[in-house]
C-alpha angles and dihedrals in degrees: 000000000000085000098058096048093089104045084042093052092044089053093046081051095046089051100038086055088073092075089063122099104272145167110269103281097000093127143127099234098106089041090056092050085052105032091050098072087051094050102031116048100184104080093212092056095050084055096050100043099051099036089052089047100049082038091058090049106044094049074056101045095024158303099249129182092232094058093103092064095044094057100039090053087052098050087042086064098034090067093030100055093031085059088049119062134352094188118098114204137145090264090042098052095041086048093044091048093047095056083029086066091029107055085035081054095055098034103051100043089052086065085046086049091048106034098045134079089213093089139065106241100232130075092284091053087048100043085049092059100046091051085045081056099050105094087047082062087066091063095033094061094030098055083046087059095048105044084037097062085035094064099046103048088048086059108041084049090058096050085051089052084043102054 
């Protein structure tokens, strides 16, 4: 468990700082889903830690009707990446931001689609909201790069202090 305090209070770090004044979608919320499964190898953990964090700050921020879809699109990355590959580089963690935002971008617009009035409910209606979504996808990809090489240079600098 020693091991894990760190990983489990960067990710607490990474959560609580969307409370914090951004700009619209620049949060760490993809990079905690894909950065988990490197830093907590234990797959239960990961989903705790990141569904209690997200949990503590959006009873903060807000109970919102598209929380479903957020979360499932976490935990869905969460299993899949964490599947995937154990091994944290440069090329993995750019890869794994980039479907992380990806697959957040498509899964979560489809509960906007389908939860809002906004939007016809047919393909046209669905295919509108994912192109009105589009410029929230800049910030989306580029916060998970950020909080994701954050995060792993932080950590690798700390094993290199450790050793």
């Amino acid at each position: 468990m020693k091991k894990e305090i760190f990983p489990i209070a960067l990710i607490l770090i990474l959560a609580f700082s969307r409370l914090i004044p951004h700009p619209p979608n620049f949060t760490p919320i993809i990079s905690m889903a894909v950065m988990s499964g490197f830093f907590l190898r234990n797959i239960r953990l990961s989903l705790l830690v990141v569904v209690f964090s997200m949990l503590i700050s959006d009873i903060i921020i807000g109970i919102h009707s598209n929380m479903f879809f957020v979360y499932f699109s976490l935990i869905l990355i969460i299993f899949t990446f964490n599947m995937l590959t154990k091994k944290m580089n440069i090329l993995n963690v750019a890869l794994l931001s980039f479907c992380g935002s990806l697959l957040f971008f498509m899964i979560s617009n489809f509960g906007v689609w389908l939860n809002s009035t906004l939007y016809e409910k047919n393909i046209s209606g669905l295919i509108n909201c994912y192109t009105m979504a589009i410029p929230f996808f800049h910030n989306t990809l580029i916060s998970t790069l950020f909080f994701s090489y954050i995060a792993m240079f932080a950590n690798s600098s700390l094993r290199k202090i450790s050793i």
